[in-house]
C-alpha atoms as one frame of an Amber mdcrd trajectory, in Angstrom:
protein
  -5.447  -6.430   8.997  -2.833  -4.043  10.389  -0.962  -1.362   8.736   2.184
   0.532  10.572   4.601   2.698   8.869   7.915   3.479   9.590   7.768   7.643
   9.914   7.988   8.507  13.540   5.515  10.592  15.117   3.861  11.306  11.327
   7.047  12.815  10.237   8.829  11.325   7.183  12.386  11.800   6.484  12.227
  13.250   2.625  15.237  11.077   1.601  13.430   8.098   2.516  10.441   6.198
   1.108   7.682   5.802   3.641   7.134   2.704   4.133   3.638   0.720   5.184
   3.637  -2.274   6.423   0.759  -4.138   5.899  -0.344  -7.050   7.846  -3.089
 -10.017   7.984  -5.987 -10.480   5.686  -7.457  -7.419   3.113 -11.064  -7.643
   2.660 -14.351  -6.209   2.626 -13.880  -6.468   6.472 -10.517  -4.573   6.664
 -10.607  -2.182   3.674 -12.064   0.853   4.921  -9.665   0.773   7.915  -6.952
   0.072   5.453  -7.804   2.679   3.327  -8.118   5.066   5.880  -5.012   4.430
   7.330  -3.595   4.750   3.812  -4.740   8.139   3.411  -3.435   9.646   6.642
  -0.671   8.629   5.642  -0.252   9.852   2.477  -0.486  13.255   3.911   3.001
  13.132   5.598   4.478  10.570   3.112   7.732  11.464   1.123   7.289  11.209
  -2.933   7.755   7.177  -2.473   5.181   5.226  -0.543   6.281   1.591  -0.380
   3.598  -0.381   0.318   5.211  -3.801   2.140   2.841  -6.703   1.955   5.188
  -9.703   3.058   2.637 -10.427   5.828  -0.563  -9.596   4.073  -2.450 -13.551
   4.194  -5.304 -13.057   1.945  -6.923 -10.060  -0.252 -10.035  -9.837  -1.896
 -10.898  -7.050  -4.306 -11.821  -4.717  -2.075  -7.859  -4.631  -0.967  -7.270
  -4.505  -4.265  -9.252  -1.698  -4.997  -7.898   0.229  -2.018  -4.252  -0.063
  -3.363  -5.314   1.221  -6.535  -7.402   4.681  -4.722  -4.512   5.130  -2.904
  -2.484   5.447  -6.090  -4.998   7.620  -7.534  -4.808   9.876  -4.987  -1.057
   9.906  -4.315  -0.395  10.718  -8.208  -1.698  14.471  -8.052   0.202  14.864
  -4.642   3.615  13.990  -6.310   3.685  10.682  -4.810   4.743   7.196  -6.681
   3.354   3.958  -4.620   5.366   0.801  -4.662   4.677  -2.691  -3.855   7.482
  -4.664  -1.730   7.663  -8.991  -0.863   4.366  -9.596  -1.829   3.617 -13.218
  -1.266   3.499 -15.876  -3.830  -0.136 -15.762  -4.232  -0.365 -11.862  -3.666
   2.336 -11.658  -7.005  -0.411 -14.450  -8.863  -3.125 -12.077  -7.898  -1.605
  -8.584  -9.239  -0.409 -10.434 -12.409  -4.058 -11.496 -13.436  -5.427  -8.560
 -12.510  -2.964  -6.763 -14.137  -2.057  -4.643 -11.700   1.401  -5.675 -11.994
   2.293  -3.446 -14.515   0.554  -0.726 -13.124   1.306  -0.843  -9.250   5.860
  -0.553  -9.490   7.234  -3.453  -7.423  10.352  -1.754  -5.073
């Protein structure tokens, strides 16, 4: 699992979203990493944090449950996370977990 965002030099452009690009497979393996990476950068994030998982390959629940303490924790800083191109069985997986509804797609 890799994650790279988009703000150069951990400075985010306030018009823009930030933007995460995550990257291989989410699991108990990856998650901490993941998260960690997460939380730096919600600290120079704008007030949208798109989280792009087009190349994400598998996730377990421990991704899941990363994506939703990063939402937790964005909330009370003023910050919405989106989802972006998840993969057909990434989409499968939020909708029976319901985290469809609560995770915005962008």
């Amino acid at each position: 699992m890799t994650v790279s965002d988009t703000a150069p030099l951990g400075v985010a452009d306030p018009a823009q979203p930030t933007i995460v690009h995550l990257s291989g497979d989410i699991d108990i393996f990856t998650s901490a990493a993941m998260r960690r990476d997460l939380m730096s950068t919600l600290n120079y994030s704008t007030n949208l944090l798109v989280i792009d998982l087009s190349a994400v390959s598998f996730c377990d629940a421990s991704g899941l449950a990363v994506l939703v303490g990063i939402q937790r924790r964005a909330r009370p800083m003023g910050i919405t996370v989106a989802l972006t191109a998840p993969r057909p069985f990434m989409s499968r997986l939020l909708h029976i977990t319901g985290l469809d509804r609560g995770l915005p797609m962008w």
